[in-house]
C-alpha positions as CSV (number, residue, x, y, z in Angstrom):
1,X,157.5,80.4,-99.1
2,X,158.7,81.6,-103.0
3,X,162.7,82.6,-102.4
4,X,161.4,85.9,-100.6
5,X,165.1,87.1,-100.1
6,X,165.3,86.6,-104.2
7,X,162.1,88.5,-104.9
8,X,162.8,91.1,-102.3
9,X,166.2,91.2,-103.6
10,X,165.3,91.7,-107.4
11,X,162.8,94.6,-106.4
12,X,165.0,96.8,-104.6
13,X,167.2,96.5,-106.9
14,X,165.2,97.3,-109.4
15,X,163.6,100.2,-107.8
16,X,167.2,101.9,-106.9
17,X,168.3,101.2,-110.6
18,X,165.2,103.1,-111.8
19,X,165.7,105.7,-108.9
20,X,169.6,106.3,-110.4
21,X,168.3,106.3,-114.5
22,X,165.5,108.8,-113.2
23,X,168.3,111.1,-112.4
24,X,171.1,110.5,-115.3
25,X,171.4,114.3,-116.0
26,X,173.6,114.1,-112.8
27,X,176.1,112.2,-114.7
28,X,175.7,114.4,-118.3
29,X,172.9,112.3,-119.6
30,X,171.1,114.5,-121.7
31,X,167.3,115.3,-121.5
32,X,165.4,112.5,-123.6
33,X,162.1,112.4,-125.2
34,X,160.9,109.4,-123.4
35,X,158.4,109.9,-120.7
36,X,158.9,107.6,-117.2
37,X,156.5,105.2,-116.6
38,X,156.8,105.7,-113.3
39,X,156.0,109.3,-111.0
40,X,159.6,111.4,-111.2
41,X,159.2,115.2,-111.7
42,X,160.6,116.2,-114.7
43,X,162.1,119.7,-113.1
44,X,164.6,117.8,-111.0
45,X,168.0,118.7,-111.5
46,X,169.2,115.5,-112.8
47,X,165.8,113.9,-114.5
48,X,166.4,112.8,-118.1
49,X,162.4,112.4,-118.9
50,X,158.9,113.3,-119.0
51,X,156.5,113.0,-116.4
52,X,153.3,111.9,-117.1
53,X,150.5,113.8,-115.6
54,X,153.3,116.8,-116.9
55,X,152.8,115.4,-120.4
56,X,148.6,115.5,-119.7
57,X,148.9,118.7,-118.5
58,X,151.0,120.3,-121.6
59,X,148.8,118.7,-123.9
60,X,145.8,120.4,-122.5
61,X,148.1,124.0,-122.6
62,X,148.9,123.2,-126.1
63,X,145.5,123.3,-127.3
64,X,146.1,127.1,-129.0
65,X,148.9,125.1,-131.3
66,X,145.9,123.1,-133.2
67,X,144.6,119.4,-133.1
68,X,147.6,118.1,-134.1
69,X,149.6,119.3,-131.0
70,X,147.6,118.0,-128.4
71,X,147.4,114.6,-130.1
72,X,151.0,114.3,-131.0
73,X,151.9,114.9,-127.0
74,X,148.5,112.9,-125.4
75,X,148.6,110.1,-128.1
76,X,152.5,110.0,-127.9
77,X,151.4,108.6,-124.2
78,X,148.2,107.2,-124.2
79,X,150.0,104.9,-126.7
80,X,152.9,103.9,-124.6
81,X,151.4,103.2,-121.4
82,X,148.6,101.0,-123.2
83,X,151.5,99.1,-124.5
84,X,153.3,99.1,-120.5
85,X,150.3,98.6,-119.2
86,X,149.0,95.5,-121.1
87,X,152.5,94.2,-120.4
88,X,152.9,95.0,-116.6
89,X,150.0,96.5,-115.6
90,X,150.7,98.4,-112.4
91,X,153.5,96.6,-111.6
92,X,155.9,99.9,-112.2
93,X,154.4,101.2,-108.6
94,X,155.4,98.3,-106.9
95,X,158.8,97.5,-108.9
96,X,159.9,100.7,-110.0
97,X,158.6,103.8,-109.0
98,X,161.4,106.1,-106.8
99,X,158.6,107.4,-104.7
100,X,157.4,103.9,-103.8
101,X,160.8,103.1,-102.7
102,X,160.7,106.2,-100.8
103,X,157.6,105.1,-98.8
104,X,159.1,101.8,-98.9
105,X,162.7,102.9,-97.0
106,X,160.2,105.0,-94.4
107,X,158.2,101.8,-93.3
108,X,161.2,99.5,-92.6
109,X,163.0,102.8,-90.6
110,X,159.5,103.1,-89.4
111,X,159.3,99.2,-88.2
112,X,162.4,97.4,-88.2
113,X,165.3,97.8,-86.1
114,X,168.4,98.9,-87.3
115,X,171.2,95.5,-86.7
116,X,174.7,96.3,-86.4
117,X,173.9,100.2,-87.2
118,X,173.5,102.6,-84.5
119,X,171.6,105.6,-84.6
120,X,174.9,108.0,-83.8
121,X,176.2,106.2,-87.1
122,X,173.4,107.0,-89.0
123,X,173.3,110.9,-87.8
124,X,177.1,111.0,-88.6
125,X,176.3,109.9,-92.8
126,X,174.0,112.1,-93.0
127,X,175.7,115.2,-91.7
128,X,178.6,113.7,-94.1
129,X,176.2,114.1,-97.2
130,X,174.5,117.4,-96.4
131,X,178.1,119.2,-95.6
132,X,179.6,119.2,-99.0
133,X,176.8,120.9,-100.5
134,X,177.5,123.6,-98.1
135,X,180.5,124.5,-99.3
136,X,180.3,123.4,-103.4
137,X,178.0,123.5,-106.0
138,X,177.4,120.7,-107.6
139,X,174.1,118.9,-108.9
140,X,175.4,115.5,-107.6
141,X,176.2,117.1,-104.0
142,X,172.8,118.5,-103.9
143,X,171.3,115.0,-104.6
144,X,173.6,113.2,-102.0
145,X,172.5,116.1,-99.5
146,X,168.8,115.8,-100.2
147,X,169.8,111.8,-99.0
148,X,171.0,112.7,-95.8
149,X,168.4,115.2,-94.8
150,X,165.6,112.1,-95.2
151,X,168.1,109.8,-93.3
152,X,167.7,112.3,-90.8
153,X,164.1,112.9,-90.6
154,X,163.9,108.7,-91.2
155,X,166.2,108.7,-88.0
156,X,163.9,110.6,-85.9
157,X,160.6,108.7,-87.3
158,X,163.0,105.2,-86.7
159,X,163.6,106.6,-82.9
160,X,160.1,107.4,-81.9
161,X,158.4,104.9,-83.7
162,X,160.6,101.6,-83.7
163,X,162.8,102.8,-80.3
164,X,159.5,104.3,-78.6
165,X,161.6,107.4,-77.7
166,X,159.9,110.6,-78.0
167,X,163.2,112.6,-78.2
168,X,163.7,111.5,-82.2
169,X,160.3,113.6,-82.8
170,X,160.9,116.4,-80.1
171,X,164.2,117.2,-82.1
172,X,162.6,116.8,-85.4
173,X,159.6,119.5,-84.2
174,X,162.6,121.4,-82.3
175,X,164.9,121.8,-85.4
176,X,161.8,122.3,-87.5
177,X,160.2,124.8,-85.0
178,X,164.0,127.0,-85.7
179,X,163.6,126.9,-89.0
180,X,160.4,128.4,-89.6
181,X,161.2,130.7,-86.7
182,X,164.5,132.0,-89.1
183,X,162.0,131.7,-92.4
184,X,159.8,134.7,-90.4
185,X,162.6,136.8,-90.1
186,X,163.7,136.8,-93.0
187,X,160.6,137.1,-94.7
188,X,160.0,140.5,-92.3
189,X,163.5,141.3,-92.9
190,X,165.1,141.2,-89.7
191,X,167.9,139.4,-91.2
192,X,168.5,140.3,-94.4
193,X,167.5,137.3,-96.9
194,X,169.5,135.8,-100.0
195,X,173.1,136.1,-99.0
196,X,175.1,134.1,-101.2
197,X,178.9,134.5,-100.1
198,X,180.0,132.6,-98.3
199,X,178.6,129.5,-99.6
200,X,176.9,128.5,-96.2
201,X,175.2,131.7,-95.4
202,X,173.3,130.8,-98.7
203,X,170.8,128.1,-96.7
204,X,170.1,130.2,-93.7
205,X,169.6,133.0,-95.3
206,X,167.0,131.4,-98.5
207,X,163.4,131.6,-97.3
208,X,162.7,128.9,-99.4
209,X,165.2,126.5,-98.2
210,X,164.4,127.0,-94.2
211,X,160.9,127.2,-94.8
212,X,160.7,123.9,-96.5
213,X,163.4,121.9,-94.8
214,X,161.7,123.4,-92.1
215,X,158.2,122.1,-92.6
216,X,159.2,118.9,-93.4
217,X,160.7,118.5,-90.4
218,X,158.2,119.9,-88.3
219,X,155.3,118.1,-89.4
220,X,157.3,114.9,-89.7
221,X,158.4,115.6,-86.0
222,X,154.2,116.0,-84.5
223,X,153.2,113.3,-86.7
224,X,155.6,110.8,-85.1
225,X,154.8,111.7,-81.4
226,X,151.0,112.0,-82.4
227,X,151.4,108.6,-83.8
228,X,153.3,106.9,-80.7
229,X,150.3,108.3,-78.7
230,X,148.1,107.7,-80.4
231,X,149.1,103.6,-81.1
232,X,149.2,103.2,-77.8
233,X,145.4,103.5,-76.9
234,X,144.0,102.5,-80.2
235,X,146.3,100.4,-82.2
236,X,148.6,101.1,-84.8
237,X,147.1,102.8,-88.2
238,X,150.3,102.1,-90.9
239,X,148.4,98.9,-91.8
240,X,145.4,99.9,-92.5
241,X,143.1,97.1,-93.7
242,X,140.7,98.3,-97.1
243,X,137.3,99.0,-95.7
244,X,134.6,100.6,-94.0
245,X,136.1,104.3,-94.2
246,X,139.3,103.7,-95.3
247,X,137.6,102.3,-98.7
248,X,136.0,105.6,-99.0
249,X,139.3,107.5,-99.3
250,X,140.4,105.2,-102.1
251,X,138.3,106.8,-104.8
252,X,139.9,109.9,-104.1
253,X,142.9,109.1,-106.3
254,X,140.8,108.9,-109.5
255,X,138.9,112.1,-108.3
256,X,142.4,114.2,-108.8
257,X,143.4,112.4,-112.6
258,X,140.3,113.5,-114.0
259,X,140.4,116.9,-112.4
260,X,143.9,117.9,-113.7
261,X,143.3,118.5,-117.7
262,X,140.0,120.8,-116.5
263,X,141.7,122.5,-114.1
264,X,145.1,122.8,-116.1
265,X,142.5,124.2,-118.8
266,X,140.7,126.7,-117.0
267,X,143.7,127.6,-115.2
268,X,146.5,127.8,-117.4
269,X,148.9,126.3,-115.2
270,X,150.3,123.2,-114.2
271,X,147.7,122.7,-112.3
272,X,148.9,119.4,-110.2
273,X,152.3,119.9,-110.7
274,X,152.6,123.4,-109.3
275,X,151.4,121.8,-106.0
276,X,153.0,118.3,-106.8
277,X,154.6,116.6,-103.1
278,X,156.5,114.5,-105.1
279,X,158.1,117.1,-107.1
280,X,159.1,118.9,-103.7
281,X,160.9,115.3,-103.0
282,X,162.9,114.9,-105.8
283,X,162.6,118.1,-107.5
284,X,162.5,121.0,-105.7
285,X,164.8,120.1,-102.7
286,X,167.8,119.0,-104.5
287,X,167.7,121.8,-106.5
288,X,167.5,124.0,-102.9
289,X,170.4,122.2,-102.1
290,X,171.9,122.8,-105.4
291,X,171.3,126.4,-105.6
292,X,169.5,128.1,-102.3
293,X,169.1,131.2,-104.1
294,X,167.9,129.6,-107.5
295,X,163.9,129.9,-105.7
296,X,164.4,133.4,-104.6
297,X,160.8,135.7,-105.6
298,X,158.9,133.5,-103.5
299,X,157.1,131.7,-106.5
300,X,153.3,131.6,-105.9
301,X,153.0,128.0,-105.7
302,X,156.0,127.7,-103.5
303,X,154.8,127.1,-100.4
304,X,151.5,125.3,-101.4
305,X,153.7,122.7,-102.6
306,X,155.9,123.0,-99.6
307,X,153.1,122.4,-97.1
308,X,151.8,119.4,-99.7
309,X,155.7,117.9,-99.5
310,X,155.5,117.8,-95.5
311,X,151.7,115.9,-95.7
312,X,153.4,113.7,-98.3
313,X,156.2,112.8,-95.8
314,X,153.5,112.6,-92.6
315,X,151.5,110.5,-95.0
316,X,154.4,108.0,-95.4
317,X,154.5,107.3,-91.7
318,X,151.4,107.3,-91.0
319,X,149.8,104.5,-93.7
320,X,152.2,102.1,-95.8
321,X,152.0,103.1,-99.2
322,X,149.2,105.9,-98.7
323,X,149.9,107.7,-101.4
324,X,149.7,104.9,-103.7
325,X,146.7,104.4,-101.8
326,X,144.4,107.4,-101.7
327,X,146.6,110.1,-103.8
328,X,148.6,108.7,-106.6
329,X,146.9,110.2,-109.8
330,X,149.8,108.0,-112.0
331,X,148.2,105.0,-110.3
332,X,144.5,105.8,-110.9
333,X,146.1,106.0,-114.7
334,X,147.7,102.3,-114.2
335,X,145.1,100.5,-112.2
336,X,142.4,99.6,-115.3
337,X,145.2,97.7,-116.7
338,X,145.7,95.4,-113.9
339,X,143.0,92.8,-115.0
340,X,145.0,92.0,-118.3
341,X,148.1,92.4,-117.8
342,X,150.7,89.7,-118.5
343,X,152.4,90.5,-115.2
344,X,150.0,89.4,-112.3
345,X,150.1,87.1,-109.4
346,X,147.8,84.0,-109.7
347,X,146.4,82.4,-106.6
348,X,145.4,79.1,-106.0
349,X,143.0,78.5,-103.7
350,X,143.6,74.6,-103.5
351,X,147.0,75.5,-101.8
352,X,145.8,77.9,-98.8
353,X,146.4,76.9,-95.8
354,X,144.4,80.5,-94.3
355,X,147.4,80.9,-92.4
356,X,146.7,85.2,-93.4
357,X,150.4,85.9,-94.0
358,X,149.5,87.3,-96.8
359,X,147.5,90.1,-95.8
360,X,149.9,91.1,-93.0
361,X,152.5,91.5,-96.0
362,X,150.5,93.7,-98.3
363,X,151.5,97.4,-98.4
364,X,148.0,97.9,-99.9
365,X,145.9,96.6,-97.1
366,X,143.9,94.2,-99.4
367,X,143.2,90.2,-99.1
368,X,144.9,88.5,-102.2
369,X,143.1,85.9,-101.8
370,X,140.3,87.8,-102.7
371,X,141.4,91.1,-104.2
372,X,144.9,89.9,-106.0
373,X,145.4,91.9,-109.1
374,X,142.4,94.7,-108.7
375,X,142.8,97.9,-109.5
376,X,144.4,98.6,-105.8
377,X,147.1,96.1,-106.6
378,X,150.7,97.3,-107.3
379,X,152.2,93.7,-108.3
380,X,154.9,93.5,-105.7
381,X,154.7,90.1,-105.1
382,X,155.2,90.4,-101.0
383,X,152.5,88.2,-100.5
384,X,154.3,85.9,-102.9
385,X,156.9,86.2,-100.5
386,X,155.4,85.2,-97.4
387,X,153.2,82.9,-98.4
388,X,154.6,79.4,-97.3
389,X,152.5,76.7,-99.9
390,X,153.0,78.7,-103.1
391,X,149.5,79.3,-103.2
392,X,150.3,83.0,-104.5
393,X,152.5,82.7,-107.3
394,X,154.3,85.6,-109.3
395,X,154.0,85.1,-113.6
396,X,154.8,87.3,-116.8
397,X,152.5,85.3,-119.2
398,X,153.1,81.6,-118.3
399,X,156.4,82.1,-117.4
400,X,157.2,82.0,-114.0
401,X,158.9,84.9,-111.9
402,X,159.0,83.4,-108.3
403,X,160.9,80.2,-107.5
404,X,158.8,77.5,-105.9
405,X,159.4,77.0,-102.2
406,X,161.4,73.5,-101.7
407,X,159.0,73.5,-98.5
408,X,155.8,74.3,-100.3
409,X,154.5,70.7,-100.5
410,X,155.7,69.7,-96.9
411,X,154.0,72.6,-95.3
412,X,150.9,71.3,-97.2
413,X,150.2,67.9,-96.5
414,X,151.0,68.4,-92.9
415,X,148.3,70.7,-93.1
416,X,146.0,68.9,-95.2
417,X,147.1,66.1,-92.5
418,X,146.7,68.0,-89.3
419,X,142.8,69.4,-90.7
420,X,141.6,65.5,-92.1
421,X,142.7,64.3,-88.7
422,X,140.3,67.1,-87.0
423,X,137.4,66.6,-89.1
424,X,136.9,62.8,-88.0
């Protein structure tokens, strides 16, 4: 087994250091010209860079500015991701991208119990990070409280799914259900929306902010009782295995990259990022809880991206990584890369013992035995870090990355051993 606890160490920490550059402008870093090589919505509060598909989509709008527009903006980033991508392939999904964290932190609430912390201790930090915002604004208070309104909902996915209580997604679906309830009356105008003063009144009295805090929650709530039912006549679906039908939703990735320059064309919008998930997670709630009242007008994508946010977050519960899986647009953009990269994980099939570990790791549901560095592949090397006889191996170039197991060649001849003495 490669040092898991080093590898798994290195990329968390590299995925919260990305997560905290992603969102600089909290701490006065100024907007850049660099473009993140990662997903990150470049209308968040504190974002410092360029999305891509943003950058594909402006290009296509540009087009009334001349040739030399659209090629300074498309060529600007067709250049530097064939440069990131020959180096690391897609290894930014698995190492680096916030939102891959973000499904990451979901699956272990989702599957691993909590030591030493209890679930009143986690309900008390988050109502300590949402509070503030209440009362101040402030662009850093608004981040901390978007954090403790997804250790909530993680706390009521954690309860039903790990704990096998129902109440964690009854109280999600009840404090979801109140929210919408309050977005319909304000919308009719039975209580009169958009009061500012006092600070508080400024949530429950924002359309926008009920009816997407509300969504979330709701959705999140039925999808963790749906799943708890439903796991416990047919088996769990987060590790879905690639195949049969589950292959066929792969492709559908790919289907939305090369859809959004035609539509952004014919359109002349934003065509994905109007209705981007991911910007309602780190975009478009912050700034809620930044400024309630900044969404007011009821924008006309609003709610489509609201409702997208809510799948996004049901998603996360429902598959490991299934938006890398079926949805990710950035990582139909990486994945051709992934045969040539200098960042890949070589396996030796001379040093398999079939022991399968491997596959149970993979957040993508492939064999990387078989399907190690495809286009499906995001490089994060858990298989590495199961895998007992080194046969999976983590390299930039020839150099490297994963220390060898002191174990490795033990593990092996006993089992080269154990399957002589069988075969006589």
């Amino acid at each position: 087994m490669a040092s898991p606890t080093t590898l798994r160490s290195r990329r968390i920490s590299l995925q919260i250091i990305a997560l905290v550059v992603s969102v600089a402008g909290v701490v006065g870093v100024k907007a850049t010209s660099l473009i993140y090589p990662y997903f990150f919505c470049p209308a968040s509060p504190g974002a410092v860079a360029a999305c891509p598909i943003w950058m594909i989509e402006h290009g296509v709008l540009e087009y009334h500015r001349g040739f030399g527009a659209v090629f300074a903006l498309i060529g600007y980033l067709l250049g530097l991701f064939i440069l990131i991508g020959a180096i690391f392939g897609r290894g930014a999904c698995g190492w680096a991208c916030p939102v891959g964290f973000f499904q990451d932190v979901m699956k272990h609430l989702r599957t691993t119990p909590l030591k030493n912390v209890k679930p009143i201790h986690v309900f008390l930090i988050s109502i300590a990070l949402i509070l503030p915002a209440m009362a101040y604004s402030s662009m850093a208070l608004g981040y901390l409280a978007t954090v403790g309104f997804y250790l909530l909902i993680a706390l009521g996915v954690h309860t039903t799914l790990k704990r096998e209580r129902v109440v964690g997604g009854a109280l999600l679906v009840l404090l979801g259900a109140l929210l919408v309830a309050l977005t319909l009356l304000l919308q009719r105008g039975i209580i009169e929306p958009y009061r500012i003063h006092p600070r508080p009144l400024a949530y429950l009295t924002s359309i926008e902010f009920t009816g997407f805090t509300g969504l979330i929650s709701l959705l999140t709530g039925i999808s963790s009782i749906a799943i708890l039912k439903y796991r416990e006549r047919r088996g769990d679906p987060f590790r879905l295995r690639m195949g049969g039908k589950e292959r066929l939703a792969r492709p559908v990735k790919y289907f939305i990259l090369l859809s959004i320059a035609p539509l952004s064309y014919v359109t002349g919008t934003l065509a994905f990022t109007d209705v981007d998930p991911v910007g309602g997670l780190v975009a478009t709630l912050p700034t809620l809880f930044y400024q309630p009242e900044l969404w007011r007008g009821n924008p006309t994508f609003f709610w489509i991206k609201a409702f997208n946010t809510a799948l996004f977050v049901a998603l996360s519960i429902t598959v490991y990584r299934g938006w890398c899986r079926y949805l990710c647009p950035l990582g139909a953009l990486w994945a051709p890369f992934n045969r040539t990269s200098l960042f890949r994980v070589e396996y030796n099939p001379k040093r398999c013992i079939d022991c399968n570990l491997c596959i149970k790791a993979c957040p993508m549901g492939l064999d990387p035995r078989k399907q190690v560095n495809t286009a499906e592949c995001i490089m994060c090397g858990k298989c590495v870090e199961v895998c007992p006889t080194d046969a999976l191996v983590l390299k930039l170039g020839r150099r490297r990355l994963s220390r060898p197991s002191p174990r490795a060649d033990l593990i092996l001849k006993r089992y080269e051993e154990v399957k002589g003495g069988g075969s006589r």
